[in-house]
C-alpha positions as CSV (number, residue, x, y, z in Angstrom):
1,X,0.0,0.0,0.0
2,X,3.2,2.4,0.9
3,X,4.5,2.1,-2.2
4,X,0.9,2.4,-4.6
5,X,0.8,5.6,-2.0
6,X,4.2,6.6,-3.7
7,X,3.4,5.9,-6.9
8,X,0.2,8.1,-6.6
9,X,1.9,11.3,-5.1
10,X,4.4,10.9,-8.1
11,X,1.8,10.7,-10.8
12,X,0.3,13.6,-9.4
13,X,3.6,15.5,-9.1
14,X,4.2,14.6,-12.9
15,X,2.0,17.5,-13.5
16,X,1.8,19.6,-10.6
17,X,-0.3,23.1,-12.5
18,X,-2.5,20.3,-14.1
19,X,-3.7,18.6,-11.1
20,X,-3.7,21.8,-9.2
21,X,-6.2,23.6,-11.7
22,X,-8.2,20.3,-11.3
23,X,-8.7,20.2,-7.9
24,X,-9.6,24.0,-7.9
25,X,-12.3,23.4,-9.7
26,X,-13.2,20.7,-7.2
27,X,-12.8,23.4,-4.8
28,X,-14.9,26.4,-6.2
29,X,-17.5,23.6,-6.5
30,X,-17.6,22.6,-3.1
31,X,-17.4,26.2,-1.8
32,X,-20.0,27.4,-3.6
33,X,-22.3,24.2,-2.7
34,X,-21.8,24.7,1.2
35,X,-21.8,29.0,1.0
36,X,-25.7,28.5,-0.6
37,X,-26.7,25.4,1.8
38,X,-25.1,27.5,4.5
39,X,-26.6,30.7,4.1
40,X,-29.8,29.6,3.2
41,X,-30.6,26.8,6.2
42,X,-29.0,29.3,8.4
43,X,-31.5,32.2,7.3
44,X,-34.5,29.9,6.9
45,X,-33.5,28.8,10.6
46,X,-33.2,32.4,11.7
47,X,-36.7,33.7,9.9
48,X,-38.2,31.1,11.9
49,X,-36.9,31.6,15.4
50,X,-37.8,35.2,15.1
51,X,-41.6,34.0,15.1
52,X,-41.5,31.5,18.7
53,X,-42.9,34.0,21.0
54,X,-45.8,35.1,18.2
55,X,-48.2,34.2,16.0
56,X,-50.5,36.1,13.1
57,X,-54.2,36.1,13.3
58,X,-56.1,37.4,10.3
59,X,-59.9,37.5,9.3
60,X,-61.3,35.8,7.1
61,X,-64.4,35.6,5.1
62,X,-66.7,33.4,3.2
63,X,-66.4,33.2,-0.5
64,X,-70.5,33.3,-0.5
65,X,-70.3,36.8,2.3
66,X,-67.1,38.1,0.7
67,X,-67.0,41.1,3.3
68,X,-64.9,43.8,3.9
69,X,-62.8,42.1,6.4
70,X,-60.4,44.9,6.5
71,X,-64.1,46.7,7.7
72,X,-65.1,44.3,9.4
73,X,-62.2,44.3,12.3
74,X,-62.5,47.6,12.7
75,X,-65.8,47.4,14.2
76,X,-66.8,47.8,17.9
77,X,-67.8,43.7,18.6
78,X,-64.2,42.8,16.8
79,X,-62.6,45.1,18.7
80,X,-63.8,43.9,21.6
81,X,-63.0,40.1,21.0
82,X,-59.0,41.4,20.2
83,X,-59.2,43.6,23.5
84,X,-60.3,40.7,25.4
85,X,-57.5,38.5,24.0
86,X,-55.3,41.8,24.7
87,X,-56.4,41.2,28.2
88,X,-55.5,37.4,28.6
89,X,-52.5,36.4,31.0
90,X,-50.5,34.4,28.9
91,X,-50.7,37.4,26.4
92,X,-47.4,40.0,26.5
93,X,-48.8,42.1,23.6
94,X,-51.4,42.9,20.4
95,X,-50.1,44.5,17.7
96,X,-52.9,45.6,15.5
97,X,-52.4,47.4,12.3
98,X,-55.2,50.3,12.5
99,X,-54.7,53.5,10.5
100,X,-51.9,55.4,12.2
101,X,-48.4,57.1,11.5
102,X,-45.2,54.8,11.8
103,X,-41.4,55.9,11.4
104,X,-38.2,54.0,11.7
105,X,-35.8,54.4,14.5
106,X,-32.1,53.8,14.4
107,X,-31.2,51.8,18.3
108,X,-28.4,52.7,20.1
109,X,-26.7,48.9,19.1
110,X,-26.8,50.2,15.0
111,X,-30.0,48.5,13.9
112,X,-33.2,49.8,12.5
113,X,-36.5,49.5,13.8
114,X,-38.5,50.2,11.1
115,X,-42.8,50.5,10.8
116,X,-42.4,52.0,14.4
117,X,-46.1,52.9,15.3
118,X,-45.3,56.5,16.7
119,X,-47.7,59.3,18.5
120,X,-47.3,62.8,20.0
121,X,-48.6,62.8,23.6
122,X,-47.4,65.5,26.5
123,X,-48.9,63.3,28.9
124,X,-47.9,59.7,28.5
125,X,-47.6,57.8,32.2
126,X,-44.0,56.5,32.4
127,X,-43.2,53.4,34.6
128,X,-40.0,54.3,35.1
129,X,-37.8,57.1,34.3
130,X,-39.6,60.7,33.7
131,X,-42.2,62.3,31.9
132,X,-42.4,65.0,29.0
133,X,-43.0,67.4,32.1
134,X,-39.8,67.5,33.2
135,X,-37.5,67.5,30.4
136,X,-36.5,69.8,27.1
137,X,-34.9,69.2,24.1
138,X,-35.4,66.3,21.7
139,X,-37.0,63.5,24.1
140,X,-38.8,60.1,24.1
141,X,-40.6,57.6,25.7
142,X,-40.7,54.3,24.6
143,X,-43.3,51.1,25.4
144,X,-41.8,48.9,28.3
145,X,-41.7,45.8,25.9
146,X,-38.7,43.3,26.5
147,X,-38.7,43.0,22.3
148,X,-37.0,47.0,23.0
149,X,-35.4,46.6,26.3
150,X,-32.3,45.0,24.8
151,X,-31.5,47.6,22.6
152,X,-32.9,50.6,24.5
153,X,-33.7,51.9,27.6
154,X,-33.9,55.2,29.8
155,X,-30.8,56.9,29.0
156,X,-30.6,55.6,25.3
157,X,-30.2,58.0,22.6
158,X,-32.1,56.6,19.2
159,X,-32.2,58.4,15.8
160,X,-34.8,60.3,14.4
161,X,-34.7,61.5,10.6
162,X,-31.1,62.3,11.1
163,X,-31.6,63.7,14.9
164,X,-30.7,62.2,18.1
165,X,-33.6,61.8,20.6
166,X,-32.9,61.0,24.6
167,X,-35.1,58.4,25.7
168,X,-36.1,59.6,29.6
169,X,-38.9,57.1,30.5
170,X,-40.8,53.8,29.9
171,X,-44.4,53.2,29.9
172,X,-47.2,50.5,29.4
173,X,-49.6,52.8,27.6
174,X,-49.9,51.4,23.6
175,X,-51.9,54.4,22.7
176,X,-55.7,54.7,21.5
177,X,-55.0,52.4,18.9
178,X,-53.4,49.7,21.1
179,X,-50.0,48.9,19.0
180,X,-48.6,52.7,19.8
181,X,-44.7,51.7,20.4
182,X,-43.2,55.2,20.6
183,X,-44.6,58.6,21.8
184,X,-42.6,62.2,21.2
185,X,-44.0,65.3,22.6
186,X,-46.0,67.8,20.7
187,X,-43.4,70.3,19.9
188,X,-41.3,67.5,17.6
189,X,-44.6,67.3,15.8
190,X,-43.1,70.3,13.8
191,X,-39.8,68.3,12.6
192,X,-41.0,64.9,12.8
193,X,-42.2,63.4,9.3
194,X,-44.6,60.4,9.8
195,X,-45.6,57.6,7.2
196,X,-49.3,56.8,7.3
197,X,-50.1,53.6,8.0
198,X,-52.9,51.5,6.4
199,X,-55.4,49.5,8.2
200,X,-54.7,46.1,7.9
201,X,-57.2,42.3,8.4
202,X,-54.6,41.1,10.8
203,X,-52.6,41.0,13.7
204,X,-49.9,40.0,15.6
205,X,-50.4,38.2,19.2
206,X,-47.0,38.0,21.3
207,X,-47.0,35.0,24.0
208,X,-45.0,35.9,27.5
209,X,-44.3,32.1,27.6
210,X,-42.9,31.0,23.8
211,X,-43.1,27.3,25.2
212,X,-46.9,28.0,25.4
213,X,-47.0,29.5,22.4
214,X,-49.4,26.0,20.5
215,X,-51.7,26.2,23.5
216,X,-51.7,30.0,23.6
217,X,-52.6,29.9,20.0
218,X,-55.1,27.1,20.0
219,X,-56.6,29.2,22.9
220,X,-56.8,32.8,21.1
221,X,-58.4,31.1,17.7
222,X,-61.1,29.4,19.5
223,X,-61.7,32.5,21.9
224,X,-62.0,34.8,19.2
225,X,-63.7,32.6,17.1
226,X,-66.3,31.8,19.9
227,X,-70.1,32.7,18.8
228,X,-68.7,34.7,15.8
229,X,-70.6,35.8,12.8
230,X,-71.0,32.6,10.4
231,X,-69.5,34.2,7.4
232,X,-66.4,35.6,9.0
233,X,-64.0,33.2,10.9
234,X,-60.3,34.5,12.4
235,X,-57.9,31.4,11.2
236,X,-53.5,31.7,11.8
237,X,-52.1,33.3,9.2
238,X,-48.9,32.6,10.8
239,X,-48.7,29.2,9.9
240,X,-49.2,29.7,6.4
241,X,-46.8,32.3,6.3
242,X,-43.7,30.2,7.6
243,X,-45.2,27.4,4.9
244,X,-44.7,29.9,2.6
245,X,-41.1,31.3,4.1
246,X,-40.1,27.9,3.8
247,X,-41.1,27.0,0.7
248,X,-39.2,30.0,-0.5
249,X,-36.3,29.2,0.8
250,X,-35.8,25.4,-0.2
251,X,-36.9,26.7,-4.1
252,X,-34.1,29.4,-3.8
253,X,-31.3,26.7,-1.6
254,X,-32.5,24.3,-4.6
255,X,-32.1,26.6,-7.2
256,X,-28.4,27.7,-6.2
257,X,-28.0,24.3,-5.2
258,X,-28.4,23.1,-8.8
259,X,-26.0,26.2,-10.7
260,X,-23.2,25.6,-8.2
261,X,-23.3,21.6,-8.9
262,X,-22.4,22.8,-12.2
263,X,-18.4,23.4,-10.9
264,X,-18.7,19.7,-9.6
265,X,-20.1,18.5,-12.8
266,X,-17.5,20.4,-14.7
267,X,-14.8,19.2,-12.4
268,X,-15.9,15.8,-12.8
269,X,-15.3,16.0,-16.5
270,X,-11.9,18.1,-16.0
271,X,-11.0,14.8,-14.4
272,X,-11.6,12.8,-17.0
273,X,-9.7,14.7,-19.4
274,X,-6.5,15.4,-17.2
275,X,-6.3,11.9,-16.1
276,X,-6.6,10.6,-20.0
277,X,-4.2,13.1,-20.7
278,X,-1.9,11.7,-18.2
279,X,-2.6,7.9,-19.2
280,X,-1.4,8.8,-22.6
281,X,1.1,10.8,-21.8
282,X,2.5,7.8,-18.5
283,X,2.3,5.0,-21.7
284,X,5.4,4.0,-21.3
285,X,5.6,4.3,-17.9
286,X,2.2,2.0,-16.9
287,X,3.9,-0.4,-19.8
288,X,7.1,-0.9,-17.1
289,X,4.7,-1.1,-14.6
290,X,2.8,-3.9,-16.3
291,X,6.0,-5.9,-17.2
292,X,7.3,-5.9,-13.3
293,X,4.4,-8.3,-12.4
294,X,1.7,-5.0,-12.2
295,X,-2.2,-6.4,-12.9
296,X,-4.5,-4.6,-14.6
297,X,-6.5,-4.3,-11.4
298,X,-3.5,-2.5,-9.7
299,X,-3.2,0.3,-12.8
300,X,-6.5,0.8,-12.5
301,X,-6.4,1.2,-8.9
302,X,-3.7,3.4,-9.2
303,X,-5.1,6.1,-11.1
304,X,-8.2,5.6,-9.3
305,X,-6.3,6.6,-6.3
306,X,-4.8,9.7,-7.9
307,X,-8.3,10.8,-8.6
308,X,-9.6,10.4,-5.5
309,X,-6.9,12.1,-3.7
310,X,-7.0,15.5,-5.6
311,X,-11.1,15.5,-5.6
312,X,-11.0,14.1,-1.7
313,X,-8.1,17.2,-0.2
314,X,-9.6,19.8,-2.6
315,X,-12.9,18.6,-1.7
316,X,-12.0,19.3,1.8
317,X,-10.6,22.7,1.7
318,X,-13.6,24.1,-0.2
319,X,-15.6,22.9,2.7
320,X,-13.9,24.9,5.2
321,X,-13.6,27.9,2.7
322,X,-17.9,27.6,2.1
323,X,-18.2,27.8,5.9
324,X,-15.9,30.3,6.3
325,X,-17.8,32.7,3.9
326,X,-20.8,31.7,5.0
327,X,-19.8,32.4,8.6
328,X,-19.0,36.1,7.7
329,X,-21.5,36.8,5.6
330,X,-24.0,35.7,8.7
331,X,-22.0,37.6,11.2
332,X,-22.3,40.3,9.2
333,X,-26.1,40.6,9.1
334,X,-26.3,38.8,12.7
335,X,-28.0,35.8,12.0
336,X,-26.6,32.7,14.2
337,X,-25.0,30.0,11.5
338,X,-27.4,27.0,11.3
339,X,-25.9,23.8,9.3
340,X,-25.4,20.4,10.1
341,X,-22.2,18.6,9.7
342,X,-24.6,15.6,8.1
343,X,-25.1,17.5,5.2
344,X,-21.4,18.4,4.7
345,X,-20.9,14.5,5.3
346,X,-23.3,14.0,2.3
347,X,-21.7,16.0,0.2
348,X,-18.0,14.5,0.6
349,X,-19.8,11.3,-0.2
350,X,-21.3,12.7,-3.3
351,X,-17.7,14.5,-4.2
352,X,-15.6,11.6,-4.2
353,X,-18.4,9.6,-6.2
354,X,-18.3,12.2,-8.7
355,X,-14.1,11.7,-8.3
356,X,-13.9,7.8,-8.4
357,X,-16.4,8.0,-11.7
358,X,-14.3,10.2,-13.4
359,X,-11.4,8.7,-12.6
360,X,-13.1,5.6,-13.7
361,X,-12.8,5.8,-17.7
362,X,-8.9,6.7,-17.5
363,X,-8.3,4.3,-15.3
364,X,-9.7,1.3,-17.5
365,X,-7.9,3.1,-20.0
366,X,-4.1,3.2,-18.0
367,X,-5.3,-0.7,-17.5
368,X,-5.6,-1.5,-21.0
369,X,-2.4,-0.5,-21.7
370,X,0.5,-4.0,-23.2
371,X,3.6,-3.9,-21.9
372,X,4.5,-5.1,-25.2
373,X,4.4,-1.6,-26.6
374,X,8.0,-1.5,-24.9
375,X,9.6,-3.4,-27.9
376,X,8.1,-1.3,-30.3
């Protein structure tokens, strides 16, 4: 075995640039395969996460009725069921999308809150910190919601269109419309520009338990859905969503999956053609081989071997390079890297399969070779 090891390292040394440019291919291959799988479990993980402690509930309606659901929720009896589930224990929050004026806010860690359901109030109770009453300047007070606590809290300076506003107090008031996130006193009114916000058939119920989030949710829908109109019926429109989410995300992994197997299939038939090159150009070399007592079996293994070498260290290093990126690229947008080592162990598997069968047809070749050709 030491010495079919030797023999191996100097076929591939015959030609160093030749099987180096062979194996690269092998690498970009690989790389790109992992980077795609990488980035696109990790997000698809991530996207999903983000939705543990929440769920979406949405109105729907009869195809017979077809009502205005958007209408409908905003009347007083709807109202009243999503107040009542406002008011449930295991509820933290309701985030309804009524007609209203958001902005986006820049947090003191560098990220963006954006949609932030904003209104101008001089007298909004705080729960900790101060009021509007006893401050100046360019103030805020935010909602007491652990979603913001992480990012700010009394003492925090946020952006504003370009200005920097002091947050000097918490409180658990959400406004008239009951999703109010952010208040600013009246005089900021003047320098403040607002987006208007359109009324929506849906809305967002956070859990204070995520564990209970199933029973929570199984809860809310028959709660809300308790004695309701016939033609209307609230149904999650969080589960369809993440269906959806995911859906996306295996079409796009699959997708990208498919143009980077390209490198491997083009590497595959690089193989082929530098180890035929280098059958025909070894001739006389397998021919000694084969007249010292080498089988055909033992050619053939031999270039088998050379094959699978480049395609199997190559194969290896693009791995580590595709996590690498991928690694960066997530740490970049902060989304925790999410990819199992089985799927890296699939791939190999699939790499050097790809290796041994294009190895295979110069190998049969280097095997065919007679010895006799020496006397010619």
């Amino acid at each position: 075995m030491t010495y079919f090891a030797k023999l191996c390292i100097e076929g591939l040394r015959y030609n160093k640039v030749r099987s180096f440019l062979t194996g690269l291919g092998v690498l970009v291959g690989v790389g790109s395969v992992v980077l795609i799988l990488a980035l696109t479990t990790s997000l698809s993980a991530h996207l999903g996460n983000q939705s543990t402690d929440r769920f979406t509930v949405g109105l729907s309606s009869s195809a017979e009725a077809n009502a205005d659901v958007v209408a409908a929720l905003a009347t007083a009896p709807m109202s009243a069921r999503v107040e009542a589930v406002r008011l449930r224990p295991d509820v933290s929050a309701v985030e309804v999308e009524t007609p209203g004026r958001t902005l986006s806010v820049t947090s003191p860690d560098g990220s963006t809150m954006a949609d932030l359901r904003c209104a101008f109030d001089d007298n909004v109770e705080v729960v900790e910190g101060r009021p509007f009453s006893e401050a100046t300047g360019n103030v805020a007070i935010m909602y007491a919601n652990p979603e913001f606590r992480e990012s700010t809290q009394v003492g925090s300076v946020i952006g504003i269109d370009g200005a920097a506003f002091t947050v000097i107090g918490l409180t658990q008031n959400l406004g008239p419309d009951g999703s109010t996130r952010l208040f600013l006193p009246q005089r900021a009114a003047e320098h403040v520009q607002l987006t208007e916000a359109q009324a929506s058939s849906s809305f967002t119920v956070i859990v204070r338990q995520p564990e209970d989030l199933a029973e929570t949710r199984a809860d809310v829908l028959a709660q809300l859905n308790d004695g309701i109109d016939a033609s209307l019926k609230f149904v999650d429109f969080s589960a369809e969503e993440g269906a959806m989410l995911e859906e996306m995300f295996q079409t796009l992994g699959l997708f990208l999956g498919l143009i980077a197997s390209i490198s491997l299939a083009v590497a595959a038939l690089n193989i082929v053609n530098v180890m035929y090159i280098s059958t025909l150009e070894r001739a006389d070399e397998i021919a000694i081989y084969r007249s010292l007592g080498m089988t055909r079996n033992h050619v053939r293994g031999l270039f088998l071997m050379e094959s699978l070498v480049v395609v199997t260290t190559f194969a290896l290093v693009g791995c580590v390079v595709g996590y690498l990126i991928a690694a960066v690229i997530l740490t970049l947008v902060k989304v925790p890297l999410a990819f199992g080592w089985t799927t890296i162990g699939l791939l190999l598997l699939v790499v050097l399969l790809v290796g041994a069968g294009g190895g295979l047809y110069p190998a049969n070749k280097a095997a065919g070779i007679d010895p006799v050709r020496l006397l010619h």
